[in-house]
N, C-alpha and C positions, 0 to 999 in steps of 0.2 A: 413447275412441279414443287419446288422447295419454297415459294408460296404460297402453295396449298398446302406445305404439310405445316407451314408454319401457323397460317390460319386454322388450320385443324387442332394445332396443340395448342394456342391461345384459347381456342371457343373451348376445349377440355379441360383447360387448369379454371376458367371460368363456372363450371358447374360445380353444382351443390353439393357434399362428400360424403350423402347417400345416395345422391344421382351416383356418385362416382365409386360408390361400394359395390352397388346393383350393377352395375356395370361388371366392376370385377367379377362379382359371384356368377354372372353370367356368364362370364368367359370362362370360368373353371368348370361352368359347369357344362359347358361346350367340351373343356380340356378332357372333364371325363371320358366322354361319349367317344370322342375321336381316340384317345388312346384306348378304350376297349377293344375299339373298331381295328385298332394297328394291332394289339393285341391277338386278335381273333383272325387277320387276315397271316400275321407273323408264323402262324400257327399253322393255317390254310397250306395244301399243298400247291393252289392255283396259283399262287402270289410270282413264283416263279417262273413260271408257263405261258403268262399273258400273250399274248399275240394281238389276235383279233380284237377291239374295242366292246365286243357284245361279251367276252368273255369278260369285261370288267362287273360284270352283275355277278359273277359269281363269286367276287370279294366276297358279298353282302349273304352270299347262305349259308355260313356259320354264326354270323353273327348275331350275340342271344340281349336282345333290349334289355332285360331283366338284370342280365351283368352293369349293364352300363346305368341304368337305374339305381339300382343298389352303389355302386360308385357315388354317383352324385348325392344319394343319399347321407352317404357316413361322409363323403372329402369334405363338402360347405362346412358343416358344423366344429368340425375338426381344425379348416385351416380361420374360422373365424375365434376359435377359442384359443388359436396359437399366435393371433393377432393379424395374420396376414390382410385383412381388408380393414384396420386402422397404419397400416405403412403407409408412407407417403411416396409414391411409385421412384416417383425425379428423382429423391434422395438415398432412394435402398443399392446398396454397396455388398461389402464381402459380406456383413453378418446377416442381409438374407441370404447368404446361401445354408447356414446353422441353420436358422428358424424355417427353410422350408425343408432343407432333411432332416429336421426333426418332427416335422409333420407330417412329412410324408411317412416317416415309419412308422407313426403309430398309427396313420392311414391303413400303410400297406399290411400290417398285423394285424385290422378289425377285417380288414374288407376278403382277405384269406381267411380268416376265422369263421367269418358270418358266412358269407356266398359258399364259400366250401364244406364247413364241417355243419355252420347253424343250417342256415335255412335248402341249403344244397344248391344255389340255381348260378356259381360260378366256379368254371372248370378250373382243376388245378392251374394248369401252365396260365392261366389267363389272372389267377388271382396271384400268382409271384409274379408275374411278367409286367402285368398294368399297370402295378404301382409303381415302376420304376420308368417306365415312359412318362406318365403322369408328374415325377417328380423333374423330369428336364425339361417337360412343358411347361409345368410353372414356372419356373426358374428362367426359361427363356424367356416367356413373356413378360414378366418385371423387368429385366434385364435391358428386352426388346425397348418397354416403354420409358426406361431412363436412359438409352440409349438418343430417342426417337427427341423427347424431351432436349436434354442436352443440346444435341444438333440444331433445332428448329428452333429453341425459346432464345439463345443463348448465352444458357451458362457457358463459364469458362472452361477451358478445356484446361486438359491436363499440364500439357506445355507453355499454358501460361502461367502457373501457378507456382508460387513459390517454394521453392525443393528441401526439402523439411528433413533433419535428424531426427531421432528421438535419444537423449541419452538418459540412459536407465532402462533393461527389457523385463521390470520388475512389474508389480500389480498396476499401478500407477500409471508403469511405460504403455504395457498392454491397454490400460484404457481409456490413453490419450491416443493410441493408433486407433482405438475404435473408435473415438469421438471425432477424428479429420478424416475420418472416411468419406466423408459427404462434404467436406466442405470445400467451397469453393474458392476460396484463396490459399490453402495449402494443401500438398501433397510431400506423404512420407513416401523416403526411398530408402531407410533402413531402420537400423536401432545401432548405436554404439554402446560397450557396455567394459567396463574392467575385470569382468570376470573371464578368462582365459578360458573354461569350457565351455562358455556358451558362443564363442568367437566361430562363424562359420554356419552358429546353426540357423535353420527360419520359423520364424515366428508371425504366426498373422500374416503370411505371405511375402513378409520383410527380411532379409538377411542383419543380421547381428556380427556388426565389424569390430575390428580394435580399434580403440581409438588413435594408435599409434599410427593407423592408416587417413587419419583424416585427412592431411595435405591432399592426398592421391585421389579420394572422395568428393571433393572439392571441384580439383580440375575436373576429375572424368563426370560428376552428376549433377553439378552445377550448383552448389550449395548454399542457400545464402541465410539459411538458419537454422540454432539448435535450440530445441526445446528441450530444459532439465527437467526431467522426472524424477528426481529424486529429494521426495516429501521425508524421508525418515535419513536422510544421510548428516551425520553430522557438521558441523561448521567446518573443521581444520580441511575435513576431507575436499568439501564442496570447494574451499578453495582452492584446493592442488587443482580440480579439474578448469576451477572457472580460469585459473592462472594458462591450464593448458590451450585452453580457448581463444585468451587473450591474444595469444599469438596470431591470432587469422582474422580475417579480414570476414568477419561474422556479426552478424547480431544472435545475442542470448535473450532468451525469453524461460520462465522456470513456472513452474507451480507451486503454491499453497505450501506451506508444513502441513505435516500430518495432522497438528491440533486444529488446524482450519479445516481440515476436510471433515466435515461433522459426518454425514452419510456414506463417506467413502465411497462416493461414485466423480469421477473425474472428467469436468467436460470441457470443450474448449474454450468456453467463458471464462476458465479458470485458467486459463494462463496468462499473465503479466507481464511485465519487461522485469528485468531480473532487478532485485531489490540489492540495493545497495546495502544493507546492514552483512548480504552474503560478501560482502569486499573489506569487512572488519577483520584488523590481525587478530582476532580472539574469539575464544566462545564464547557465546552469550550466557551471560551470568543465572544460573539457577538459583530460583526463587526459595528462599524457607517456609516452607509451609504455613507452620507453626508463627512466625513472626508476622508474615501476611493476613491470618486472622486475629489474634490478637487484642487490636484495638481498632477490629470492625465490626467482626461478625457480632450480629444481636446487638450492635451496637449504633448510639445516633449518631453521623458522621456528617459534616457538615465541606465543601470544598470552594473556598475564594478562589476566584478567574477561574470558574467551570467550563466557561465556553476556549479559554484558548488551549493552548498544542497540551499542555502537560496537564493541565484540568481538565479537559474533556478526558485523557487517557487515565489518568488516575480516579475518572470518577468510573469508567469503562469498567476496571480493575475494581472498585470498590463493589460496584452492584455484582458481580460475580460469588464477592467472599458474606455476601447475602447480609446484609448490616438491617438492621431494624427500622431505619430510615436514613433519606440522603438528601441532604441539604443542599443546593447549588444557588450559589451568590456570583453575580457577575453584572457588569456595568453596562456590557454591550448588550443590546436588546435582541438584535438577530441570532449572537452568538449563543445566546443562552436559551432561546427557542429552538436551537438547529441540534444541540447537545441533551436539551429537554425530551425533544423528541423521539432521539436516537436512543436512548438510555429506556424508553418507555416500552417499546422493541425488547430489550434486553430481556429486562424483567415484569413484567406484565402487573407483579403481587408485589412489587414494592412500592412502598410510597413516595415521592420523588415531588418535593419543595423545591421550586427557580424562585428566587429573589433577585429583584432589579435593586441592586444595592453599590453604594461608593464604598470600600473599606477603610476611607479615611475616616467615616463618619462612626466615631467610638459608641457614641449611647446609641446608636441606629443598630449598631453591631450585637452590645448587651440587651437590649429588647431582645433581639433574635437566639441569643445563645439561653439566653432564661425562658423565653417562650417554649422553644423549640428542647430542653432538657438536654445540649449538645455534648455529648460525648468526647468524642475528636475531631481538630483542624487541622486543613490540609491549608496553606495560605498560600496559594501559587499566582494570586494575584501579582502582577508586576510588569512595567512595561522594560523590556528586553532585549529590542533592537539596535545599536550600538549607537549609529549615525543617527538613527530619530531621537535619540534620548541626546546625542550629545546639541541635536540642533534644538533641543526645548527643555532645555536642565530644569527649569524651574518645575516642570509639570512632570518632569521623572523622576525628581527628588521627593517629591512633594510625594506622590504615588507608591516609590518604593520603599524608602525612610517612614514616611508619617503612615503609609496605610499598615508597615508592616509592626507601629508602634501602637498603632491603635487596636490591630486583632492580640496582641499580644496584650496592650492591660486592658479589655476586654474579656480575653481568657482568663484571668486571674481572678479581675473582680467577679465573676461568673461561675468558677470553679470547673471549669473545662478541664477534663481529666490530662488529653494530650493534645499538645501544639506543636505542630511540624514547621519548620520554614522552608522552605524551597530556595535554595540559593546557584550560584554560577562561579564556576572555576574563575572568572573574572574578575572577584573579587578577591583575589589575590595578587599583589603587588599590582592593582589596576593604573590603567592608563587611557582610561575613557570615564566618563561619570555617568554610565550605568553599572563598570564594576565598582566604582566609587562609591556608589546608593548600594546595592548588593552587600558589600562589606558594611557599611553602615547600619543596613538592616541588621546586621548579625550583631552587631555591638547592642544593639537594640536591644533585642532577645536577652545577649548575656546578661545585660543591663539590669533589665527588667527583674528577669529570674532571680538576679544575686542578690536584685536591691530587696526583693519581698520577703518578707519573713512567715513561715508557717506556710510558704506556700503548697499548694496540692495542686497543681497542672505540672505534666510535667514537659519540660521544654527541648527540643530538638532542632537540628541544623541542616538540613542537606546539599553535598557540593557536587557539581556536575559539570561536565563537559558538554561540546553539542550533542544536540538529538538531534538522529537524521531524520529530514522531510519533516522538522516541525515548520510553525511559519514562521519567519524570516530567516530559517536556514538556506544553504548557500546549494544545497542539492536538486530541488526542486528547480531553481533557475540555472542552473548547470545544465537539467536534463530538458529546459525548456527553448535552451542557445541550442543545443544538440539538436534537436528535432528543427528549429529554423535552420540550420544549415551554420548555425557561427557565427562568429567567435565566440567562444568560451570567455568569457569574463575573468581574469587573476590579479588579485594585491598587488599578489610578490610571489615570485617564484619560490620563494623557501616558506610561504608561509604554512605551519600545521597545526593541528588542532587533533584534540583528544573528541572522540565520537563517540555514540553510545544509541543504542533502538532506543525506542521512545516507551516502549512497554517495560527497558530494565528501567528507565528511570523513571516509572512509576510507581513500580515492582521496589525499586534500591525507596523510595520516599516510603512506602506504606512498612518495610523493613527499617528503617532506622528510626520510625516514629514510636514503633514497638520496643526500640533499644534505648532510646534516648530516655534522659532525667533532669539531667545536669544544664541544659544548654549546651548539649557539647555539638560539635560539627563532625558530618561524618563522609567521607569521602571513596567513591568508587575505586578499587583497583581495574584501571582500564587498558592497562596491557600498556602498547605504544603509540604515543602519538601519530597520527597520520598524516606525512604531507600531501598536499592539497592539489598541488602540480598533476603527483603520481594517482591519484583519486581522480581526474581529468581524463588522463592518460585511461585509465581502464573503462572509466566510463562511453570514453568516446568509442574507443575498441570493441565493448559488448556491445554498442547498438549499432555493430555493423560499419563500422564509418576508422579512416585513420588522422591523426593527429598531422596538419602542415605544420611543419617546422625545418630548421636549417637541414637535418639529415632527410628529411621527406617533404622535400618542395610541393610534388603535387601531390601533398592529402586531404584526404576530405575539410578539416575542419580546424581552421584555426586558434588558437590560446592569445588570445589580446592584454599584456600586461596591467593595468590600470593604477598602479600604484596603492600604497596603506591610504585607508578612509582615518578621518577623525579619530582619532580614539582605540585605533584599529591596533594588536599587537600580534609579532610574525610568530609566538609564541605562547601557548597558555602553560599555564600550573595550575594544580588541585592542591597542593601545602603549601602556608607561608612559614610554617616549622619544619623542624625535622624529627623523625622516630615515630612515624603513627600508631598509635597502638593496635594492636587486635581488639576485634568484638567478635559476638557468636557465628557473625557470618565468615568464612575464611575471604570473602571475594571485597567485604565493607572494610574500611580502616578510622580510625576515629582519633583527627586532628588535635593538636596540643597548640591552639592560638589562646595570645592572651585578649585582655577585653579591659574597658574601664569604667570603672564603679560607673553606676547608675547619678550618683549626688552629680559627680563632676560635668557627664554625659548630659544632664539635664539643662545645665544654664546655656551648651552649646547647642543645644537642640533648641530650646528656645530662638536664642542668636540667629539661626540658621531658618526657622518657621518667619522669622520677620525680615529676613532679607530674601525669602523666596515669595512671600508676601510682597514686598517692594521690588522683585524683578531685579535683585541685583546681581546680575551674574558675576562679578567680579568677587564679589564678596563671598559668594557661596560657593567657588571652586576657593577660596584662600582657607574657609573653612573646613573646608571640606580635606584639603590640603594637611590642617595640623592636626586635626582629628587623626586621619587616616595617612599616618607616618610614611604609608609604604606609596602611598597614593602618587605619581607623578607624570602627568598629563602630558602627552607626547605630540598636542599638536594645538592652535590656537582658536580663541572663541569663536565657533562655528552658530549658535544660539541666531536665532529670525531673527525674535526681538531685539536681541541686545546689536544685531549688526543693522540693523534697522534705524535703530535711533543714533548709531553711531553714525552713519551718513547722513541722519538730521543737524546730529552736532556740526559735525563737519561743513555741511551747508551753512548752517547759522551762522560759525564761527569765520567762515569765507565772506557771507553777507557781511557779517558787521565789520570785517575788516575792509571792503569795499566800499561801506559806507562813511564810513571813517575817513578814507582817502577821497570820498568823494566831499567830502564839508572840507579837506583840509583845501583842495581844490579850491572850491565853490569861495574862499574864506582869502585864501590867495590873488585871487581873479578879483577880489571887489575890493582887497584892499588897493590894489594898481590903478582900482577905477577911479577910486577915493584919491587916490594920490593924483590922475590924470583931472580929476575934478578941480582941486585945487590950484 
């Protein structure tokens, strides 16, 4: 039997879904007739007398066709304009039960109106009475056939599904419970919420707990996830709650901010694993309006490394503040088709220039800022990653030093209103040679700017910490060991780092470009550093999972030490002075480092272009060394090439010394022969 109904429901979900419409409206329109019919016998005084089998004909002599006609006439058109026969039966939940009593009422208000008072051919008690059998006949038979469905194709049942919170029983809450109505891998069993009178009440079928009660929640409803719904709650808040979370052995999953939700409708697509910028001690810095347009809007904007983490975002940010054109320079070819693309989406009516370009290449740079009548530069060109720059000094000096000296007297000689540099907390008292190139670029800039006279571009610094989930941030593979099962990968257990979303630091770059004149540097207030350990620890806890270590042997997920990389430090800073000034922003601060004349700068930049031309690393970390006073390298040359050829040396120098010994040999032996000769 459960073979045949299963076959039955395969050949059904097979058919065409106006084979499958026609079907419905034929059953309703059966639904009519019979509930007239229960109608009219309900009425009947035989219904209760039946005995005999021949008295069942006497159901049938009240009953007036014409009612039941008219029925079918107004319910079709009624429950097709209310959408009932575009549902998709399998799926329809609590909220058809709204849309078919809401059909049915204004069913049952035409078909009382018309049969009784319009045209007269339906008796009272039959025109209040029909419509309300009518509306549980419906309802049963949807019900019947996701019922029927379920059982025989099968979807998942309820008890296998994972047992679902909602917290928040706000707009938001209510239409994430309607969006997992139907879905097959979750089922809600409440709402939790902080508001004390809503404790107790139901909503959408769901009780509304404290959260004070979740432990208790847990054990008795088996709970192994909470979804936040709360799009408009602000940062400090969201953290008390996600901290209270922390505690349990949960995975969090959240939704969207409010400015993401564009049409304000909520669906389960739209929920994500919780975003780690929600685990920052701070609020996220708000933008100045005012500073943000500035030196965009209606204006030509041009962005070096368009395709990576901070140039795709700050070009994301620029097409918003609607600039008159947008220029994207970038070396990688996919990158800057993938970010091409995406921006095209954005804004349909702007003009949007990709150039495959090197930005060490100065006159290649002035063709384009003269062609193109370039407004303002964003220079975010720059390779980044600690251990790849320290394993190939030559080609990240070369990159971040020379490309960021060549958009710079390009901008000059070109009359570029404003140049931005994009820089890294790293390059303060660095200990790797990518903050070593980072501070170098910035000497650059002062350099430049101070050494020009009469100049009109005006020049700008920006210092930053990590961005979470850019590429080669440490987040992304954090949350990628997580999901394999572990270990978590760490330095050092004390190491931290100052963090920051990737939209303020696009937001902080397009703001201090507008402030900037001088070449000054200007630096994030970013609250407090974050240890990195404790960033583990909470990450592992929101997906569900607990950290194995000495006080919890058997936890999910181990923390693997690894020790400091190359160049790696347990500590960053954003000032190498002290006393930052204020500027208009209260969240921006604006460094007092000094800088060295341009004349001086120049014979060592030289020096430095032809020993990275000759591949000399030794030479370019010594230089690099007295330049950059504060610079002091905390671990040994890690570079391919340079350890490459130093095992060539080393070989060579073992040959010849073998060889050597082999003649002194060879030279010994014959003179004995010589001697035995004689």
């Amino acid at each position: 039997m459960s073979n045949y109904f299963k076959e039955f429901s395969n050949y059904t979900l097979s058919l065409h879904r106006y084979t499958k419409r026609s079907i419905a409206m034929i059953t309703d329109a059966f639904l009519c007739i019979l509930c007239t019919w229960l109608a009219f016998t309900v009425r009947s005084k035989y219904w209760l007398t039946i005995k005999p089998e021949i008295e069942i004909l006497t159901l049938f002599e009240d009953f007036n066709l014409y009612s039941a006609l008219i029925s079918v006439m107004i319910a079709i058109p009624i429950f097709w304009l209310f959408g009932l026969y575009r549902t998709i039966f399998r799926y329809t939940g609590f909220s058809i039960f709204f849309t078919i009593l809401m059909s049915s009422l204004v069913y049952g208000l035409l078909y009382f109106t018309i049969g009784v008072y319009g045209i007269q051919l339906v008796p009272r008690p039959i025109g209040f009475f029909q419509p309300m059998l009518l509306f549980f006949a419906v309802l049963s038979s949807r019900l019947a056939v996701k019922y029927l469905f379920e059982v025989n194709v099968g979807f998942k049942k309820s008890f296998d599904k994972k047992k679902v919170l909602v917290y928040g029983a706000g707009d938001a809450g209510r239409q994430l419970v309607s969006a997992l109505e139907n879905s097959p891998e979750f089922k809600v069993v409440g709402f939790l919420d902080d508001n004390e009178q809503l404790h107790k009440q139901i909503l959408l079928g769901q009780i509304i707990y404290s959260p004070l009660k979740l432990d208790k929640l847990i054990k008795s409803k088996n709970i192994s996830l909470v979804f936040l719904a709360l799009p408009t709650t602000n940062r400090s808040k969201r953290n008390k709650i996600i901290g209270k979370l922390n505690k349990y052995k949960l995975e969090v999953k959240t939704l969207p901010s409010i400015s993401e939700i564009v049409d304000g409708r909520i669906t389960v697509s739209d929920i994500k694993d919780l975003n780690i910028d929600d685990l920052l001690n701070r609020e996220q810095v708000k933008p100045d309006l005012k500073l943000l347009n500035k030196n965009i809007n209606s204006k030509i904007v041009l962005v070096t490394g368009a395709g990576g983490s901070i140039g795709s975002e700050l070009s994301r940010q620029i097409v918003k503040l609607k600039p008159n054109k947008l220029i994207l320079l970038e070396l990688n070819e996919y990158a800057l088709y993938k970010i091409y693309e995406e921006l095209l989406t954005l804004n349909k009516n702007l003009k949007i220039v990709s150039l495959l370009v090197n930005v060490q290449d100065q006159k290649k740079l002035e063709t384009i800022f003269e062609t193109f009548k370039v407004d303002t530069v964003y220079h975010a060109a720059a390779y980044k990653h600690v251990p790849l720059v320290e394993e190939n000094i030559c080609e990240g000096v070369k990159n971040n030093v020379f490309g960021t000296l060549s958009v710079a007297m390009a901008s000059v000689n070109k009359d570029v209103s404003n140049l931005v540099l994009i820089s890294s907390d790293k390059a303060v008292r660095p200990t790797n040679i990518m903050g070593a190139s980072k501070r170098l670029s910035e000497l650059c800039m002062q350099g430049v700017y101070w050494n020009t006279k009469d100049i009109s571009t005006n020049f700008s610094i920006v210092r930053f910490g990590n961005v979470l989930e850019s590429s080669g941030s440490v987040i992304p593979k954090f949350k990628k060991q997580i999901k394999e099962g572990g270990p978590v990968t760490l330095t050092h257990e004390d190491v931290t780092r100052y963090f920051m979303t990737i939209t303020e630091a696009a937001e902080l770059v397009i703001q201090a470009g507008a402030m900037g004149k001088h070449s000054e540097v200007f630096v994030l207030d970013m609250g407090d550093s974050i240890k990195i350990k404790d960033l583990i620890y909470k990450m592992v806890n929101l997906s569900g999972f607990t950290v194995r270590d000495e006080k919890n042997p058997s936890g999910d997920i181990a923390i693997k030490i690894t020790g400091l990389r190359s160049g790696e430090k347990l500590y960053e800073e954003l000032l190498i002075g002290d006393n930052p000034e204020k500027t208009d922003h209260f969240k921006i601060k604006k460094a007092n480092d000094s800088f060295i004349p341009f004349s001086e700068l120049k014979k060592d930049l030289h020096e430095l272009r032809n020993f990275l031309d000759a591949n000399k690393i030794k030479d370019v970390k010594e230089i690099l060394e007295r330049l950059i006073k504060l610079y002091k390298s905390n671990s040994k040359i890690v570079d391919h090439i340079y350890c490459e050829k130093s095992i060539i040396r080393k070989y060579e120098r073992n040959q010849s010394t073998n060889t050597d010994n082999d003649n002194e040999l060879s030279n010994h032996k014959d003179s004995k022969i010589i001697n035995l000769i004689k």
